[in-house]
Short mmCIF file of the C-alpha atoms (twelve columns), coordinates in Angstrom:
data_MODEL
# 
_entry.id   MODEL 
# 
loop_
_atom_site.group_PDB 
_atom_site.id 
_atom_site.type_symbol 
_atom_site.label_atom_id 
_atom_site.label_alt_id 
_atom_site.label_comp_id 
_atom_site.label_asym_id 
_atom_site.label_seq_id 
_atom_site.Cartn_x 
_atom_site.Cartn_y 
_atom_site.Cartn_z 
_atom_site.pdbx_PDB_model_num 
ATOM 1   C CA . UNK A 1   -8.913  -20.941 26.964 1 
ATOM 2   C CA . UNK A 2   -6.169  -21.749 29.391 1 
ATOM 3   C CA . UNK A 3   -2.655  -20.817 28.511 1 
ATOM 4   C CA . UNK A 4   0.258   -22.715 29.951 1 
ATOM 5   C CA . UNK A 5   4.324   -22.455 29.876 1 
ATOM 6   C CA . UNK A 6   6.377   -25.328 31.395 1 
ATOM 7   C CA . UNK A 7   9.435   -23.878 32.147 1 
ATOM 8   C CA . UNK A 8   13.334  -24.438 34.214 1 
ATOM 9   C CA . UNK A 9   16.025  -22.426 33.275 1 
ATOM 10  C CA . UNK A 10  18.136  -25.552 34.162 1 
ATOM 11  C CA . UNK A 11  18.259  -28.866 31.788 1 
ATOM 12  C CA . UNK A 12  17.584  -32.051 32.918 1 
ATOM 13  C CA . UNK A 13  14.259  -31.288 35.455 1 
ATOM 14  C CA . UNK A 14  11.881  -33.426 32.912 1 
ATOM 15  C CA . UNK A 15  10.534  -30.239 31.195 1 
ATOM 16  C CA . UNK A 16  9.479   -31.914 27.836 1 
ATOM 17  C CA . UNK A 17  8.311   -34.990 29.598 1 
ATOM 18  C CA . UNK A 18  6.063   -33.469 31.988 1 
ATOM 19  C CA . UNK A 19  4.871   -31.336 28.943 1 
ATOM 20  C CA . UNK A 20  4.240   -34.180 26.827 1 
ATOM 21  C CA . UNK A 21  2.501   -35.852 29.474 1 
ATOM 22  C CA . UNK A 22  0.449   -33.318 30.536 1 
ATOM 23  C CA . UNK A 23  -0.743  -32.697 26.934 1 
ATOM 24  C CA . UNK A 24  -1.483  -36.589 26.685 1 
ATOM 25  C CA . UNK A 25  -3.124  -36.491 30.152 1 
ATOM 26  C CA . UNK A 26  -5.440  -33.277 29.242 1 
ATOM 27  C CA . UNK A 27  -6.218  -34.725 25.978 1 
ATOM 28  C CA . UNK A 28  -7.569  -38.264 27.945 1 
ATOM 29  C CA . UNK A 29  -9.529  -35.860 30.210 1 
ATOM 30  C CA . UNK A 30  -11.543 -34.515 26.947 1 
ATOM 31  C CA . UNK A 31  -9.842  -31.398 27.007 1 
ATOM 32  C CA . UNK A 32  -8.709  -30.050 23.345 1 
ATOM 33  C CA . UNK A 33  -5.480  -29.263 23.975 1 
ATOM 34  C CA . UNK A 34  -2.186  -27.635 21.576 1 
ATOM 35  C CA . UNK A 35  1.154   -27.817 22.140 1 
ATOM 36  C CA . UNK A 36  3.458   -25.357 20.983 1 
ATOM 37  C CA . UNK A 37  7.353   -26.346 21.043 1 
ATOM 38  C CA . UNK A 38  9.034   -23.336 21.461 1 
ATOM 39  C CA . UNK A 39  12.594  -25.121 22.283 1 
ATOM 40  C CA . UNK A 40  14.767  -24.288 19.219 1 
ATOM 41  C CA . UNK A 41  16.519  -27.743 19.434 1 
ATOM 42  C CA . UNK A 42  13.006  -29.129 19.139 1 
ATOM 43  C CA . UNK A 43  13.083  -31.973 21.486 1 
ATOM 44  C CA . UNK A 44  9.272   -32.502 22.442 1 
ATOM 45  C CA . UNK A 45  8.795   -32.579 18.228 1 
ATOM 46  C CA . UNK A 46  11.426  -35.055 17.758 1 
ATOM 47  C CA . UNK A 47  10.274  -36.735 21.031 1 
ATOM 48  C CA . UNK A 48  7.199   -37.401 19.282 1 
ATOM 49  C CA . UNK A 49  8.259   -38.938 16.151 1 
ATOM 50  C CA . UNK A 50  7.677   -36.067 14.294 1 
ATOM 51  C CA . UNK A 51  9.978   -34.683 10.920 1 
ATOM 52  C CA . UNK A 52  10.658  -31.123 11.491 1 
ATOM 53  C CA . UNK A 53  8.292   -29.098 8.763  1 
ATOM 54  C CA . UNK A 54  8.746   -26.221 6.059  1 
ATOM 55  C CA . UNK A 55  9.597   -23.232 8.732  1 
ATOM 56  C CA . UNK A 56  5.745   -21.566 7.753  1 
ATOM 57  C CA . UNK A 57  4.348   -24.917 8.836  1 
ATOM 58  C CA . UNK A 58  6.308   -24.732 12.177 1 
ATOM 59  C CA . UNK A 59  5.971   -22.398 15.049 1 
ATOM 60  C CA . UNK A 60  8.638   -20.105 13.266 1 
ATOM 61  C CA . UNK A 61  5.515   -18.901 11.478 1 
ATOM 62  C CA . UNK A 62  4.779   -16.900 14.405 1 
ATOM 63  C CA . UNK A 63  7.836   -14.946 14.298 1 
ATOM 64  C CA . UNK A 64  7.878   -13.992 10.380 1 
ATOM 65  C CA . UNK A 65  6.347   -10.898 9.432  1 
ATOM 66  C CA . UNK A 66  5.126   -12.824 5.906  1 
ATOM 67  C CA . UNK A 67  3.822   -16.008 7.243  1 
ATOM 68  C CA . UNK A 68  0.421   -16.465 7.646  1 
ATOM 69  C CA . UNK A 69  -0.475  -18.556 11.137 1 
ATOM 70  C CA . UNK A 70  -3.386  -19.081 9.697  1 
ATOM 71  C CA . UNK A 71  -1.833  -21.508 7.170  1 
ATOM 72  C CA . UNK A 72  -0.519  -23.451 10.155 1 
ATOM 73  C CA . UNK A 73  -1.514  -27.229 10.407 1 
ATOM 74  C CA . UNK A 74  -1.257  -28.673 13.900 1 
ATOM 75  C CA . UNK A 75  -0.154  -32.267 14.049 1 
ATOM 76  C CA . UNK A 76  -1.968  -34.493 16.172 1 
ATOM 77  C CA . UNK A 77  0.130   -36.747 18.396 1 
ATOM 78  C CA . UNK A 78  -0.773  -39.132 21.357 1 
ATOM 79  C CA . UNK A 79  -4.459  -37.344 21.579 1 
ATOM 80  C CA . UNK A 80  -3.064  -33.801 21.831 1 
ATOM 81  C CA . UNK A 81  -2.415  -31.472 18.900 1 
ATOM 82  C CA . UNK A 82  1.311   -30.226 17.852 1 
ATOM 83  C CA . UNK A 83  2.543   -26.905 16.645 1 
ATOM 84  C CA . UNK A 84  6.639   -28.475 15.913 1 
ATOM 85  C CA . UNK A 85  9.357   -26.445 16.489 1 
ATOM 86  C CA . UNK A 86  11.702  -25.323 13.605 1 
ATOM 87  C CA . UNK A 87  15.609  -25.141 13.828 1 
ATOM 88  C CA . UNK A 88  15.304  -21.863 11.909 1 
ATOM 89  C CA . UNK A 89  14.175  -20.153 15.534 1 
ATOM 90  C CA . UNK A 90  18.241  -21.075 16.283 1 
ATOM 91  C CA . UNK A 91  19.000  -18.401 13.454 1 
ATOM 92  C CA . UNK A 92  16.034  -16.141 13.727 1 
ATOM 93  C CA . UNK A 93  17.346  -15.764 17.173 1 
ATOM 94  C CA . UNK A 94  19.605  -13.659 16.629 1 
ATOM 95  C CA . UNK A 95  17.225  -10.646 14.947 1 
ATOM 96  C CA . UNK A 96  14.444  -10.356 17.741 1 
ATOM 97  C CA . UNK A 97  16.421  -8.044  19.983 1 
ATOM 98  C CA . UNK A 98  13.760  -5.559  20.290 1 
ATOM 99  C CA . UNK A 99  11.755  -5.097  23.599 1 
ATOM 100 C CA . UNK A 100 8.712   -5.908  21.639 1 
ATOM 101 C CA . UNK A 101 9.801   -8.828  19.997 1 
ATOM 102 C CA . UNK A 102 8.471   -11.047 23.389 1 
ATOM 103 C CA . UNK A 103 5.044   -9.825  21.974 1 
ATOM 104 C CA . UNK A 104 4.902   -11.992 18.731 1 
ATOM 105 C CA . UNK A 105 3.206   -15.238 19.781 1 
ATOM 106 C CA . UNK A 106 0.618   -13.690 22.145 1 
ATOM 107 C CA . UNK A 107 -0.580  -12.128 18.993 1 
ATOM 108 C CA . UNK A 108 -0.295  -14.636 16.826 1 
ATOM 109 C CA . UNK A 109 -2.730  -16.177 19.518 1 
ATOM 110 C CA . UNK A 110 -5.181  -13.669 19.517 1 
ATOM 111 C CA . UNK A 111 -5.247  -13.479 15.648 1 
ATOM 112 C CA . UNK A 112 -6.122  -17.446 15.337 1 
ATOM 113 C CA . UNK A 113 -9.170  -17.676 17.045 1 
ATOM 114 C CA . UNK A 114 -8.079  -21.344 18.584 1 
ATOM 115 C CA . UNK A 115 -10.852 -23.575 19.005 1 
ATOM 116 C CA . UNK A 116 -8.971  -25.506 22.339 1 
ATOM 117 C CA . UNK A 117 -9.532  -25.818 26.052 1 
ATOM 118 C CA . UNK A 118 -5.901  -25.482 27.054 1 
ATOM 119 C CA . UNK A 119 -2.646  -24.097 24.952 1 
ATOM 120 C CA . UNK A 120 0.435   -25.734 26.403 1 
ATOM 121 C CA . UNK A 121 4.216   -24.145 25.704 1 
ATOM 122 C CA . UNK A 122 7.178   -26.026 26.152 1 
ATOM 123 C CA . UNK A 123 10.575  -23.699 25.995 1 
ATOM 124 C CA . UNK A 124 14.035  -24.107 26.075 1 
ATOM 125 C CA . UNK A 125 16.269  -24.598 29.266 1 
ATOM 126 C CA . UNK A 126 17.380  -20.895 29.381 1 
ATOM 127 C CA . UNK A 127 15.915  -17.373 29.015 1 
ATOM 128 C CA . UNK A 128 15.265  -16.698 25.766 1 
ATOM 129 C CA . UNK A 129 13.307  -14.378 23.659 1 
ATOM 130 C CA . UNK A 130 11.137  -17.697 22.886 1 
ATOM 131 C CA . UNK A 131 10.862  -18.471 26.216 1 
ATOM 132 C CA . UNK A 132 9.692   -15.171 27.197 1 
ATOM 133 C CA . UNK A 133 7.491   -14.816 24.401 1 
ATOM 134 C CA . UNK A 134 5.356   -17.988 25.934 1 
ATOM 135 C CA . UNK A 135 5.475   -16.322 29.477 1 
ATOM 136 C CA . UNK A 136 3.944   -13.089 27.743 1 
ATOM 137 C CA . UNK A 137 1.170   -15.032 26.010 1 
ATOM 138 C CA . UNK A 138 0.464   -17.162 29.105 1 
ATOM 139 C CA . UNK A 139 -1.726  -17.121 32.322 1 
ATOM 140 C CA . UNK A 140 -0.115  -19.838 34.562 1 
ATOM 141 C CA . UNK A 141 3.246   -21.473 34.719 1 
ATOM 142 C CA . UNK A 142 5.067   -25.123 35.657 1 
ATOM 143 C CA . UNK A 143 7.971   -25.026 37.053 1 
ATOM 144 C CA . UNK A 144 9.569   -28.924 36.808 1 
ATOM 145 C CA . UNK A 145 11.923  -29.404 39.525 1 
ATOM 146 C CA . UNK A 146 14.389  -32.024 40.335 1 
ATOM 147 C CA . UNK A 147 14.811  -31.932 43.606 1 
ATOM 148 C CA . UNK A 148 18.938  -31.728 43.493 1 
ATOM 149 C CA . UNK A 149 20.626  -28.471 44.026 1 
ATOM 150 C CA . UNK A 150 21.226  -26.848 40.381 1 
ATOM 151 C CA . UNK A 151 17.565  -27.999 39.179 1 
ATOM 152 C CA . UNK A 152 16.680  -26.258 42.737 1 
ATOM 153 C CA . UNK A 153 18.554  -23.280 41.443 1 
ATOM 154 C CA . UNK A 154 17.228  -23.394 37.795 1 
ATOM 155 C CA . UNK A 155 13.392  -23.125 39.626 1 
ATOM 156 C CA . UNK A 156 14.551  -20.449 41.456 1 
ATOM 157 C CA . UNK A 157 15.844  -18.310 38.854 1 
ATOM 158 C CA . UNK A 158 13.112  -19.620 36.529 1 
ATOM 159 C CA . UNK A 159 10.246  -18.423 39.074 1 
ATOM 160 C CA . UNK A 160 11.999  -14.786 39.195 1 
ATOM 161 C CA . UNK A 161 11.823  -14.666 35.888 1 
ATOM 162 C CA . UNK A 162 8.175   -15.190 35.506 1 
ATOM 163 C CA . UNK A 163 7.958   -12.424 38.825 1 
ATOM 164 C CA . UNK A 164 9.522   -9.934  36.115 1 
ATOM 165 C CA . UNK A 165 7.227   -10.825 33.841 1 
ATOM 166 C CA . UNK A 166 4.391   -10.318 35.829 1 
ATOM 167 C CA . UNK A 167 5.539   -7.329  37.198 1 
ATOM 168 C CA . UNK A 168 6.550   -5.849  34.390 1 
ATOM 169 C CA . UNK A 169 5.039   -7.835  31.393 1 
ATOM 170 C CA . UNK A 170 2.119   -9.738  31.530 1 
ATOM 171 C CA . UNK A 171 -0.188  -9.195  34.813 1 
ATOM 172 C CA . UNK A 172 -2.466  -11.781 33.847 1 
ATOM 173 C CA . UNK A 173 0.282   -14.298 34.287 1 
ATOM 174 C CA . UNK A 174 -0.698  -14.942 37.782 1 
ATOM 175 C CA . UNK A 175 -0.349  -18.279 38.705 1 
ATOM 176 C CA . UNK A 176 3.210   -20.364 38.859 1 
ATOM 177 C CA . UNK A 177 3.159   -24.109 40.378 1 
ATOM 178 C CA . UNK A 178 6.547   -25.940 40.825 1 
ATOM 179 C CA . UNK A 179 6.393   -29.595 40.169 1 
ATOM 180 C CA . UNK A 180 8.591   -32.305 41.567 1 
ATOM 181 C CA . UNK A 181 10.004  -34.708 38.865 1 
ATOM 182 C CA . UNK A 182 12.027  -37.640 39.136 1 
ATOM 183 C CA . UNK A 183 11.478  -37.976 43.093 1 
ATOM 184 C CA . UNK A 184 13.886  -41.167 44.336 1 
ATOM 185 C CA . UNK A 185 12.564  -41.493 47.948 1 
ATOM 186 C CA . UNK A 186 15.638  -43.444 48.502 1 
ATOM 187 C CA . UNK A 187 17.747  -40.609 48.418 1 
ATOM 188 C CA . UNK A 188 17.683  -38.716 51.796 1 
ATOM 189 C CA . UNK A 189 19.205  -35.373 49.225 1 
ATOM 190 C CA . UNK A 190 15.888  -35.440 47.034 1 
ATOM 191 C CA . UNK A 191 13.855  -35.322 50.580 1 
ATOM 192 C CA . UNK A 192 15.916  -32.402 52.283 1 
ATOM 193 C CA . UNK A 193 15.221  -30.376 49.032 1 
ATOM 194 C CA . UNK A 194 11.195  -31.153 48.812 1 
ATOM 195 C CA . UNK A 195 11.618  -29.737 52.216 1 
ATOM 196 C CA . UNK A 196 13.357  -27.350 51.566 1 
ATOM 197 C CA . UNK A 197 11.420  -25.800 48.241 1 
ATOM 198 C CA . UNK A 198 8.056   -26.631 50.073 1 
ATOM 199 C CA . UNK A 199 9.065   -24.301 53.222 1 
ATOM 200 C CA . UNK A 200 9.819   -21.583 50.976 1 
ATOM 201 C CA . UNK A 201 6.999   -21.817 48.437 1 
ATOM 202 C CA . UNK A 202 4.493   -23.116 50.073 1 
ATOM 203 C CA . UNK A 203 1.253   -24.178 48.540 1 
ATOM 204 C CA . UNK A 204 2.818   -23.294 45.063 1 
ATOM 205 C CA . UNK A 205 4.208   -26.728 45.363 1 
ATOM 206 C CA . UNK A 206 2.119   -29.130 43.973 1 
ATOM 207 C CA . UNK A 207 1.073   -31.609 46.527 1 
ATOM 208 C CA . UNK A 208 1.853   -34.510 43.980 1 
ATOM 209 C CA . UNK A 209 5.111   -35.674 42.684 1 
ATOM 210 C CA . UNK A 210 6.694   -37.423 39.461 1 
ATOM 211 C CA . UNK A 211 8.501   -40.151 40.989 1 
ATOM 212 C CA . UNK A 212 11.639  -41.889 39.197 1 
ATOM 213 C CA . UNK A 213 10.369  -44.527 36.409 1 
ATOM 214 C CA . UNK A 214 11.705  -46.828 34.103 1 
ATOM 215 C CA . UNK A 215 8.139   -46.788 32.370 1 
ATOM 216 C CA . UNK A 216 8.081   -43.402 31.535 1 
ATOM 217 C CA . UNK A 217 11.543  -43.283 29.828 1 
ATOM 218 C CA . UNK A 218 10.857  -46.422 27.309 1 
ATOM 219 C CA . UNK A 219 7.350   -44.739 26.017 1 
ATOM 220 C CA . UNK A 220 9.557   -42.044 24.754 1 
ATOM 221 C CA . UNK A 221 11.917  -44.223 23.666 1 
ATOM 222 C CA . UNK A 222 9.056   -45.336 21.119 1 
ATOM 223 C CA . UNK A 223 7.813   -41.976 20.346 1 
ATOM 224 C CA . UNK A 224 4.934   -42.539 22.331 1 
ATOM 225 C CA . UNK A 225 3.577   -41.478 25.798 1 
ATOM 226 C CA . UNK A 226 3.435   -43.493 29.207 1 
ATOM 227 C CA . UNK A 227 -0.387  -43.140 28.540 1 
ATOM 228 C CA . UNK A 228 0.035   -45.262 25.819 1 
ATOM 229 C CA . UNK A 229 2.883   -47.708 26.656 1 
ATOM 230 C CA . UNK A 230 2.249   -48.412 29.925 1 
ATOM 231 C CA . UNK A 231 -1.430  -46.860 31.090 1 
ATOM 232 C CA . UNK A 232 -1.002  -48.948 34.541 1 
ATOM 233 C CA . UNK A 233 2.258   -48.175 35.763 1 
ATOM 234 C CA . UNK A 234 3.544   -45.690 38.462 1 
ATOM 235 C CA . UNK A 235 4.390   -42.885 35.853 1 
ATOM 236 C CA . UNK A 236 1.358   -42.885 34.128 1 
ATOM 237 C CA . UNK A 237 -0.461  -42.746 37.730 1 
ATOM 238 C CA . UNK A 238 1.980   -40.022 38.708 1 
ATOM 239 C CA . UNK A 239 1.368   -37.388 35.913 1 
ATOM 240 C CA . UNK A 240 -2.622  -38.402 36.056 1 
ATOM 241 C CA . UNK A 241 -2.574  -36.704 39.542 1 
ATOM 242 C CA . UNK A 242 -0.379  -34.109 38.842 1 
ATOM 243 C CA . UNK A 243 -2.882  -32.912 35.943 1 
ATOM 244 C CA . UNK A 244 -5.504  -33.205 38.136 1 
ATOM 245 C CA . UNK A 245 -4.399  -31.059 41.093 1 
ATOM 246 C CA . UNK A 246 -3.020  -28.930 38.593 1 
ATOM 247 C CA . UNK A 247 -6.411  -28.513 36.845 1 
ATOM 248 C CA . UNK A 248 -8.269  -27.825 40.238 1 
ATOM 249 C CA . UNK A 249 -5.972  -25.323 41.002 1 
ATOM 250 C CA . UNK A 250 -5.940  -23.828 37.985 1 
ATOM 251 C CA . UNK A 251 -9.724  -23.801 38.228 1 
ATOM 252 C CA . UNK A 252 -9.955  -22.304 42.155 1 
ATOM 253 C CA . UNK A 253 -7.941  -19.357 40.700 1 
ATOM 254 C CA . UNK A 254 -10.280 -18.682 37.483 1 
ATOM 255 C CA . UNK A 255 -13.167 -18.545 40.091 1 
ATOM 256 C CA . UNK A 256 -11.517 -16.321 42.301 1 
ATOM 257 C CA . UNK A 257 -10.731 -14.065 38.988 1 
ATOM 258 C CA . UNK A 258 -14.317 -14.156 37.804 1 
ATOM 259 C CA . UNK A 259 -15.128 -12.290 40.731 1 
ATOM 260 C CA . UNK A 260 -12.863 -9.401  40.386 1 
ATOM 261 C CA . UNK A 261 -13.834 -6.216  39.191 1 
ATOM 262 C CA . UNK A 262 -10.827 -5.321  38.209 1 
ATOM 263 C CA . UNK A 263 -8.956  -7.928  36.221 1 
ATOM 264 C CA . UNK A 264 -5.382  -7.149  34.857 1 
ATOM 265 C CA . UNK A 265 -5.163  -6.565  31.158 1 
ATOM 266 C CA . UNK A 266 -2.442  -8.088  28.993 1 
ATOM 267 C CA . UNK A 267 1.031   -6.391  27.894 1 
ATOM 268 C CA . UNK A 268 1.363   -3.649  25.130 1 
ATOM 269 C CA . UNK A 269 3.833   -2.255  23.152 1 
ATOM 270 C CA . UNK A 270 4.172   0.475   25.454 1 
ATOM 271 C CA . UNK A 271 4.257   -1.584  28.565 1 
ATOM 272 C CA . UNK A 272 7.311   -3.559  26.663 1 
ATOM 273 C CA . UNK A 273 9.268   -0.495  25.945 1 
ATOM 274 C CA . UNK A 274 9.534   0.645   29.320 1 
ATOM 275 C CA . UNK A 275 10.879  -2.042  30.557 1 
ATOM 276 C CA . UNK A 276 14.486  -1.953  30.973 1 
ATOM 277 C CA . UNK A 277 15.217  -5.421  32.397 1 
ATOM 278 C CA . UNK A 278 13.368  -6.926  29.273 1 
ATOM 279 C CA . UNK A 279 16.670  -5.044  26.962 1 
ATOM 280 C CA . UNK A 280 18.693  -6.539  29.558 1 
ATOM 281 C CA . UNK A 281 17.416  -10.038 29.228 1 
ATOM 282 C CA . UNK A 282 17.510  -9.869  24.949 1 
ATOM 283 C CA . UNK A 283 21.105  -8.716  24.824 1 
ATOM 284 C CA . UNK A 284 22.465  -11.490 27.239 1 
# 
C-alpha cells in the first residue's frame, strides 16, 4: 500500500485540489484509493459536498484513546473513498503536545488492515501535529507549488520539514516531489520561479505542470471533480499526467527499495522522544 501526504506550509498552492484530483485520477486508473482530510477546517470534506460526521465517524477517531477506527465508515466520493475531517481536531489540538502524539495515525493505520492501493493525506497549510502525524505514517510526499515567491517559500520550508522527519522521524519517508500548480505561462514571474525551483531541486520536480483553469475551479464549485465536469478540458489533462509521472516515479523508487537489503524501519516511541526539534515544533 502506498502512503501519500500533499503538503505546503503556505495557503493558496492548490493543496486540496491537487489532492482531490489525484484521488479522482487514481481511482479512474483502478487503483482503490482513501483519502484522509487531516485539515482541521476541513476543506477537501466540504469541497466534496460532504456534512461533517459524529467526531468517531471522522478522522478525529484516530486521535481518541476510546474510539474504535474500526467503526470508521469511509465515504465514497467522485470514485475515491473519504475519511472527513472533524472540527473537533481544532480543539483536540490543543492536548497532543507530547513527542509521541505525531505517532497516532500511523497506528491507527497499521491496526486497520486497509484493503487499498494508495492512502492519500491532505493537511493543513501549516505545521501541525496533524500534519506531522501524516508525514510519520507516510512514504512519499507532494509538495504543490505556485510558482510566486511566498508559495516558493512555503515549499521550501515545507520540504525541510519532511527532511526532519526523515531524519529524525520516519526513514521510510523517502521520496518528496514538488508539483507546479496554477502555471500562467503568460507571466514571465511564474517562469523565472519554475527555473528557479527546478535548478535547485532537480528531478524532484515533476516534469508536468497544473496549468491555470477555469474548468477546474467550477467542478468544485459543484462539489464535483474536473474528472467529472469537464473530462476533456486542459485541467483534467493536466492532473491525468501529473498522476501518471507521479505513479512511475513512485514505482522506479519501490523497485529500487525491493532490492535493498537493508530497508529503513518506521518511527518508535523511542525514536520520537529523542527528538528535540519534534518538542520544538508541538509547542510553536
Amino acid at each position: 500500500m502506498t502512503v501519500l501526504s500533499v503538503c505546503n506550509h503556505k495557503g493558496g498552492t492548490g493543496k486540496t485540489t491537487t489532492a482531490i484530483h489525484l484521488a479522482a485520477a487514481l481511482g479512474l486508473s483502478g487503483r482503490r484509493t482513501l483519502v484522509i482530510d487531516l485539515d482541521p477546517q476541513g476543506f477537501l470534506t466540504r469541497t466534496m459536498g460532504l456534512e461533517e460526521p459524529a467526531p468517531e465517524r471522522s478522522v478525529a477517531a484516530f486521535f481518541d484513546s476510546d474510539a474504535d477506527p474500526q467503526q470508521l465508515s469511509p465515504r465514497e466520493t467522485s470514485g475515491f473513498d473519504l475519511i472527513p475531517s472533524s472540527s473537533t481536531l481544532t480543539r483536540r489540538m490543543r492536548d497532543l503536545n507530547r513527542p509521541t502524539d505525531v505517532l497516532w495515525v500511523r497506528e491507527a493505520l497499521q491496526s486497520l488492515n486497509l484493503d487499498y492501493d494508495v492512502v492519500l493525506f491532505d493537511t493543513a497549510a501549516a505545521v501541525t501535529v496533524y500534519s506531522l502525524n501524516a508525514l510519520v505514517a507516510s512514504q512519499h510526499v507532494l509538495i504543490p507549488v505556485l510558482p510566486e515567491y511566498q508559495s516558493v517559500v512555503g515549499g521550501e520550508q515545507t520540504y525541510q520539514t519532511t527532511e526532519l522527519v526523515e531524519n529524525k522521524l520516519n526513514p521510510l519517508l523517502e521520496t518528496r516531489q514538488i508539483l507546479f500548480t496554477q502555471v500562467d505561462a503568460r507571466k514571465r514571474m511564474h517562469k523565472t520561479y519554475q527555473e528557479y525551483v527546478r535548478e535547485k531541486y532537480g528531478p524532484e520536480v515533476l516534469e508536468n505542470i497544473v496549468r491555470t483553469s477555469t474548468s477546474l475551479a467550477k467542478s468544485q464549485d459543484g462539489t464535483t471533480t474536473v474528472f467529472d465536469h469537464d473530462p476533456s478540458s486542459r485541467g483534467a489533462r493536466d492532473y491525468a499526467n501529473v498522476t501518471d509521472e507521479l505513479l512511475e516515479r513512485i514505482r522506479e523508487k519501490d523497485e529500487g527499495d525491493a532490492g535493498d537489503s537493508e530497508a529503513p524501519t518506521g518511527p518508535t516511541e523511542s525514536t520520537v522522544n529523542d527528538t528535540p526539534e519534534l518538542s520544538r515544533m508541538l509547542d510553536s
